[in-house]
C-alpha positions in Angstrom: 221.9 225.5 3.3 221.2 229.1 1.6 218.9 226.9 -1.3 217.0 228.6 -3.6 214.5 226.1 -4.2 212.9 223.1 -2.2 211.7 220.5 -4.2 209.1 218.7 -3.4 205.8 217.1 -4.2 204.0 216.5 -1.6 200.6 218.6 -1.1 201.0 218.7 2.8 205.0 219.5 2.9 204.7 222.1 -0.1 201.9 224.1 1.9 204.1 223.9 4.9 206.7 225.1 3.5 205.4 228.1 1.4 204.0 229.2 5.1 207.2 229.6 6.5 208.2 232.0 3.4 210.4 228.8 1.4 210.1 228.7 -2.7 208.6 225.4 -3.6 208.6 223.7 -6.6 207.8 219.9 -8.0 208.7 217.3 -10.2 206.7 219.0 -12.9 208.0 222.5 -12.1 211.8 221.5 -12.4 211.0 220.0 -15.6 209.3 223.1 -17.0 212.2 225.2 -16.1 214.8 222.5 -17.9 213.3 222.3 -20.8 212.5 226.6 -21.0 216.3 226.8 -20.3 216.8 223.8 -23.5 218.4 221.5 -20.9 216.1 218.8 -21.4 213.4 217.3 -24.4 210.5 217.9 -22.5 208.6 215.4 -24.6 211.0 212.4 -23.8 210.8 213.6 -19.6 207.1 213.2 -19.9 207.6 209.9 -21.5 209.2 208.7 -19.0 207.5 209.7 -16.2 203.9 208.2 -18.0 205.8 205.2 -17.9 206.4 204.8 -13.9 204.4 205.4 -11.2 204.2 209.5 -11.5 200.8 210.5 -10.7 199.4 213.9 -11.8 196.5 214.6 -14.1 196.9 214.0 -17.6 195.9 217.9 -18.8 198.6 219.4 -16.4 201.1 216.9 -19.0 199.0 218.2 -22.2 199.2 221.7 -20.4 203.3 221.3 -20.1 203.9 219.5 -23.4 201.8 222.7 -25.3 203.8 225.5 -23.4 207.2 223.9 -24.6 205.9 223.5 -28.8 205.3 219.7 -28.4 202.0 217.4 -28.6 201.6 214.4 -27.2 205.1 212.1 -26.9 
């Protein structure tokens, strides 16, 4: 597939894959690169995913909403 990416999030299948040499990012990742790249309003993407059933601890949100000039949504 010559990709440059694999995105996934699950613990066991990223790990798995960075063994065998593959880059490996998440939901959280792909986001962080849209919105450096002003493809996305990071604060509106974190919105959303608080309001489904995206799991991941609230600082690494906080953490992601600070590097990209925004507080909370």
């Amino acid at each position: 597939m010559h990709a440059d990416l694999l995105l996934v999030d699950d613990r066991d299948g990223a790990r798995i894959a960075r063994k065998r040499g593959l880059a490996v990012a998440g939901t959280l990742g792909i986001l962080d690169l849209a919105a450096s790249r002003g493809m996305i309003d990071i604060g509106t993407a974190v919105a959303r995913l608080k309001a489904i059933s995206f799991r991941c601890h609230p600082d690494i949100l906080e953490t992601l909403l600070t590097r990209h000039g925004r507080g909370q949504p």
